[in-house]
C-alpha positions as CSV (number, residue, x, y, z in Angstrom):
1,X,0.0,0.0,0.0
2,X,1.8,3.1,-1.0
3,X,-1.0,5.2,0.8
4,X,-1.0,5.9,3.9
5,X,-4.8,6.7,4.5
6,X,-5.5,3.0,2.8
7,X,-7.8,1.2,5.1
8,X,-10.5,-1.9,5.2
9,X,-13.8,-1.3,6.3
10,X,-13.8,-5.0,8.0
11,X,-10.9,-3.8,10.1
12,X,-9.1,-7.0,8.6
13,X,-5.9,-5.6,7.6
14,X,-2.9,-6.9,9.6
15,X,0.5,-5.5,8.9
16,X,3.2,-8.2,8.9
17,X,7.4,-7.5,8.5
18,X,9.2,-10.1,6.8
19,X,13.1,-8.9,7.2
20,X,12.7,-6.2,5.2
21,X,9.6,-6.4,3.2
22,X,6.1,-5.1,4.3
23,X,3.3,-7.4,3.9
24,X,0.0,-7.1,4.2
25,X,-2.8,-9.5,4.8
26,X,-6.5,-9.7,4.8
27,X,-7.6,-11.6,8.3
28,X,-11.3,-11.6,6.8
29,X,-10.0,-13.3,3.3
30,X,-7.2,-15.2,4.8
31,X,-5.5,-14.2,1.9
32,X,-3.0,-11.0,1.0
33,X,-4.8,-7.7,0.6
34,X,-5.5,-6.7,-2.6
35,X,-5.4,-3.0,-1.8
36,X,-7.9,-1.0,-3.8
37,X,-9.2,-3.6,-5.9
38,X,-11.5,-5.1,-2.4
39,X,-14.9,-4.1,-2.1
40,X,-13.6,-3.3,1.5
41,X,-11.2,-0.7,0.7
42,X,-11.5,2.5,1.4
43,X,-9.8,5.9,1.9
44,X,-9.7,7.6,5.4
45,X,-9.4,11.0,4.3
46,X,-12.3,9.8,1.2
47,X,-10.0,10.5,-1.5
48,X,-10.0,7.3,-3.2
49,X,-10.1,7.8,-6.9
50,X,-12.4,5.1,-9.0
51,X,-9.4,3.6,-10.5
52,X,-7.8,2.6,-6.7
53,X,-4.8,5.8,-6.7
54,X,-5.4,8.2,-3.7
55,X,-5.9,12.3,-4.2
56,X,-4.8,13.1,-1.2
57,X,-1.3,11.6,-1.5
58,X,-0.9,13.1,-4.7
59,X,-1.4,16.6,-3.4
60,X,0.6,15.5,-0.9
61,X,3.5,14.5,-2.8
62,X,2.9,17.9,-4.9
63,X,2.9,20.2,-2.2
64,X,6.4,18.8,-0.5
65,X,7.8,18.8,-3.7
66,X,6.9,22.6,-4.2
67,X,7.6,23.2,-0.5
68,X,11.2,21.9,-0.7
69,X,11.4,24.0,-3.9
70,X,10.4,27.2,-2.3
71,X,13.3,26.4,0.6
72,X,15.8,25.8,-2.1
73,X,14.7,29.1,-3.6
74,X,14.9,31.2,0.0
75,X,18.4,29.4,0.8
76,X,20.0,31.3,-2.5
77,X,18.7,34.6,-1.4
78,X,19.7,34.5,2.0
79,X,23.6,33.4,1.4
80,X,25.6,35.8,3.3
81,X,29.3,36.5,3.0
82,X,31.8,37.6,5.5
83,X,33.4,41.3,4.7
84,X,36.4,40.0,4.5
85,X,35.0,37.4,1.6
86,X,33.3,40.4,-0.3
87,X,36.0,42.6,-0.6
88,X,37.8,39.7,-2.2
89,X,35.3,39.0,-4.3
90,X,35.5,42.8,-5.7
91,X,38.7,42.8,-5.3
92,X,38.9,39.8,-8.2
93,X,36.4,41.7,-10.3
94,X,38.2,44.9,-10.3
95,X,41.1,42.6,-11.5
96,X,39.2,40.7,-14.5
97,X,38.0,44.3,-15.4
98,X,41.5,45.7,-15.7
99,X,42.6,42.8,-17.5
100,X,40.0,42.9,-19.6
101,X,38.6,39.2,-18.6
102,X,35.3,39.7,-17.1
């Protein structure tokens, strides 16, 4: 189940670790779940599209995406510099102006 808000409406679903993999069984169909194909499943935040993917963990994914976007965008503005490291930096334009290499 890649969703999060996945659930069963017979409160069948048992979670099971095998080393490293993730199961997940149906208690009701002793059987593994079948996730959005069951007649049972259904979406706690009701955002279960027809086709069995979820809304809500799309927008989700969207939103962090954009968010961590946004960060990355406010961390280049707000790169300071010592004094010491800007007057080096002019310093080196100054140069590459004289010299004719900026």
């Amino acid at each position: 189940m890649k969703c999060k808000f996945f659930r069963c409406a017979q409160k069948a679903l048992v979670k099971k670790r095998m080393s490293k993999t993730v199961i997940y069984f149906c208690k009701w169909a002793g059987d593994l779940c079948q996730g959005p194909e069951c007649k049972f499943a259904m979406c706690a935040k009701h955002a279960m599209n027809p086709d069995g993917t979820c809304r809500e963990s799309a927008i989700q994914q969207r939103t962090k995406t954009e968010r961590r976007e946004h960060r990355e965008e406010e961390l280049e503005k707000k790169v300071r510099m010592s004094e010491k490291a800007q007057r080096a930096i002019r310093e080196i334009k100054k140069y590459m102006d004289e010299a004719g290499l900026y």
